[in-house]
C-alpha positions, 0 to 999 in steps of 0.5 A: 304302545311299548308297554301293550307290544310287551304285553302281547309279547309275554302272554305268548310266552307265559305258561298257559296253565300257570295264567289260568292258575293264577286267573291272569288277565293283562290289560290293554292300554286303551282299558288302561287309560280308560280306568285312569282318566276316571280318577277325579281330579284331586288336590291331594300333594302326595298320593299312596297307589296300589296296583294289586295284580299289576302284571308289567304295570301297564295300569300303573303306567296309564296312571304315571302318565297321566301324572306326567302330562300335568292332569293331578297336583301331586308332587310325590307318588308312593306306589305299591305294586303286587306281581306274584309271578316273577317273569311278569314281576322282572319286566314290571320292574322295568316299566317302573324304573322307567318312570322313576328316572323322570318322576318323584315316584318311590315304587315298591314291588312285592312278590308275595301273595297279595291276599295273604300279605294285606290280611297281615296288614290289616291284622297285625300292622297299621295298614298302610292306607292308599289314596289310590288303587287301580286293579285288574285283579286276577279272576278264579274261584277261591274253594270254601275251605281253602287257604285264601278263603280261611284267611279272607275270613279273618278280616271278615271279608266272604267271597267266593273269587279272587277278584272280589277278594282283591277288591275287597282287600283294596276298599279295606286299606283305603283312606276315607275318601280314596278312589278305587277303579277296578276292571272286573267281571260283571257277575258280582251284581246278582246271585247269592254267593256274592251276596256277601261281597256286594254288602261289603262294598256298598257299606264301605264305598260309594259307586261313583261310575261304571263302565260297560263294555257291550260285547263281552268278549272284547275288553280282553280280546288278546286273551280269549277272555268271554266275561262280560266285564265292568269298570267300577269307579269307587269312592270308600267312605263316600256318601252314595250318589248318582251313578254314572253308567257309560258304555262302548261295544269294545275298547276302542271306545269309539261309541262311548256314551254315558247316562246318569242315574239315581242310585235307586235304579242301580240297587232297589231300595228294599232289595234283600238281595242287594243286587247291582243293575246296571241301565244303559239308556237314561229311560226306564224299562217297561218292567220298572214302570208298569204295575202289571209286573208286580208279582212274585213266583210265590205271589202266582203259586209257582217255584223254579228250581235247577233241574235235579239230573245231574248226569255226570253222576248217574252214568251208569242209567244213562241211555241214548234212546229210551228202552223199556224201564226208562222215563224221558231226560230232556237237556237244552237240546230237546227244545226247539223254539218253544216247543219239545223235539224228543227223542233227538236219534242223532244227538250227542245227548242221552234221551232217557233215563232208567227208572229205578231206586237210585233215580226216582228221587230226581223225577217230576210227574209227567205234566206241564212245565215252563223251562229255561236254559240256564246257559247261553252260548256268547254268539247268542242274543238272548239270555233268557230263553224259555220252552214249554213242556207238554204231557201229550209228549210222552208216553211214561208218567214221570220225567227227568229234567237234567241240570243245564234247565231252570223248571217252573213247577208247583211243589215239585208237580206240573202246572196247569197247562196255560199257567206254564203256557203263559209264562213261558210265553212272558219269559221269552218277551224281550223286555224281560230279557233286557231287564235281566241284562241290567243285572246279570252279565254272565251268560248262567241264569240261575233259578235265584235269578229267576225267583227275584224277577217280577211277574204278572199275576197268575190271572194275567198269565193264564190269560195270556197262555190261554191266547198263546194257545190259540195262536200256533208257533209264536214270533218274537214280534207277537209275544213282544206286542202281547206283553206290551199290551199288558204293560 
């Protein structure tokens, strides 16, 4: 408790912007003895700890605590603690100088940057191999042509953020057989600029646990942080297993439950992708077990894409409301249920576009579209919210889908009008939003997220917008007990 009051205590104090500088998160002492007491049982005499990140050592402590009260056999703890930052790094010294009085604990602090020192190590040095190592790694975005990507690169490790370059680090420097228990924003499961990075880990380690937290925004409550959050248990080296998958809403745990699953269903066999799903009741979803949603979008005729009006960039052709020389720009906010409010006269949004040789590269044919937000805010309950765009709408013959929407389209055209009814009525059922869940945690739908998922096929779906067609405004309820018709 002393440890978690001194973390509150020096969060206020650091400099806001150097945290998120250096993507600084501390954990709270209900996470950390969380993550410890996945640590198996072991009966090695000496164990070799990295904290990469430790902050005031609030993740080593949990696990010297552990230690104390008898829970593993060692008798002598190595332990390598990183802290970049030297406040942090002044009262980490305390919290292990603690500790070091009453156990056979040998603890080195090291203020150097964790990334650039374990690449050394595993370069030009034995790496000094851990037995253990528990993280909360800092979270930011490593840019292509930096420094840490660069070096990252050396040791052939390619990721695109700082927590996924510390983990990767980690599994690098580990013995054959070493723990690993990691917290860490869930968007590594899916999309491909992790890609790489899930590849690395499954070649090296074994999923042994992970840990879901239901709210996403309470795992880190005292630091704002609205990453949807997993805690991975690792064995490097391991044969891959059953995955146990446990959840609680927040980190008082007090709902916690765990289910067991074959490895099967947490990355499909076939997979190119390698995406990370992660299932959170023992039975399987509808989509799973049902043929009927076996298609591709290439298999039904049918490409997404990310809307191409990046607004930012065009400015200057921006206007509030249409005016002659304009075509329609349709943001999230131009949706309503499953239909299309536009023009919104009081929206904080333009409504059109001026057409000429700088913006006609970034239009589509006025016709029919299924769209999708790509982001939804943290009070929302849906990921995935789809909305129909109909030609009778507008009066011009193009139109300009700005990058806040995924569009379902053919070769850049529309679609026939129950196709693109028909599936915006599938993506709005709520078994496919819960099986995007299983392996997306961030609030972002990319186009690649909606390419991989499976389909009904194009009759199906024409099927269903012709239904849909006849029914006015849909509840979830009706499009829920349609899907489950077809399933």
């Amino acid at each position: 408790m002393q440890l978690d009051q001194a973390r509150i205590e020096l969060s206020a104090k650091l400099d806001q912007s150097r945290r998120s500088a250096l993507g600084q998160f501390m954990t709270p002492s209900n996470v950390a003895r969380f993550m410890v007491n996945l640590f198996p049982a072991s009966t090695l005499k000496q164990a070799r700890l990295l904290d990469a990140g430790a902050g005031i050592g609030s993740l080593s402590g949990a696990f010297l605590d552990r230690w104390a009260a008898g829970d593993f056999s060692f008798r002598h703890i190595e332990l390598t603690a990183y802290e970049i930052d030297g406040t942090l790094r002044e009262r980490l010294a305390q919290t292990l100088a603690h500790y070091a009085e009453q156990l056979a604990l040998e603890a080195e602090i090291v203020g150097d940057d964790f990334i650039e020192d374990a690449v050394n190590r595993i370069q030009f040095q034995n790496p000094h191999r851990y037995t253990h190592a528990i993280l909360n790694p800092p979270y930011k975005k490593i840019a292509s042509h930096s420094r840490h990507r660069l070096l990252l690169r050396q040791v052939g490790i390619e990721t695109v953020n700082l927590y996924t370059a510390f983990v990767a680090l980690a599994v690098a420097q580990m013995e054959p057989g070493g723990q690993i228990v990691a917290i860490i924003p869930r968007s590594f499961c899916n999309g491909p600029y992790y890609k790489p990075f899930r590849e690395f880990l499954l070649e090296r380690a074994a999923i042994r646990h992970m840990h879901l937290f239901a709210a996403r925004d309470k795992a880190f409550k005292d630091d704002a942080v609205l990453q949807e959050n997993v805690i991975l248990l690792l064995e490097c080296g391991g044969m891959q297993g059953d995955v146990s998958i446990s959840t609680s809403t927040d980190d008082g745990f007090d709902d916690y439950a765990v289910h067991h699953h074959p490895f099967e269903r947490v990355v499909f066999p076939n997979d190119p992708e390698r995406f990370i799903h992660i299932p959170t009741s023992p039975e399987f979803g509808a989509i799973e077990l049902s043929t009927a949603f076996a298609y591709s979008l290439a298999d039904i005729g049918v490409d997404v894409s990310t809307g191409p009006v990046v607004d930012f960039r065009l400015k200057e052709y921006l206007r509030d409301m249409p005016e002659p020389g304009c075509v329609p720009l349709l943001y999230p906010c131009h949706f309503d249920n499953q239909s299309i409010a536009w023009p919104k006269v009081e929206g904080k949004k333009p409504n059109a576009l001026m057409r000429n040789s700088e913006t006609a590269k970034w239009l589509f044919p006025n016709g029919y579209y299924a769209v999708v937000r790509r982001f939804s805010s943290k009070e929302e309950r849906r990921r995935i919210v789809a909305g129909l765009v109909t030609p009778q709408t507008f009066t011009t013959t193009e139109l300009g889908f700005e990058n806040h929407l995924n569009v379902f389209h053919a070769a850049k055209k529309g679609l026939p009008a129950n196709l693109a009814r028909g599936l915006m009525v599938y993506l709005n059922a709520t078994m496919i939003d819960e099986s995007f869940r299983r392996f997306s945690g961030h609030t972002q739908v990319n186009a690649t997220d909606l390419r991989r998922m499976k389909y009904p096929s194009r009759e199906v779906l024409i099927a269903l917008g012709k239904w849909a067609s006849t029914q006015g405004t849909l509840t979830p309820e009706q499009i829920d007990q349609k899907i489950a018709s077809i399933a």
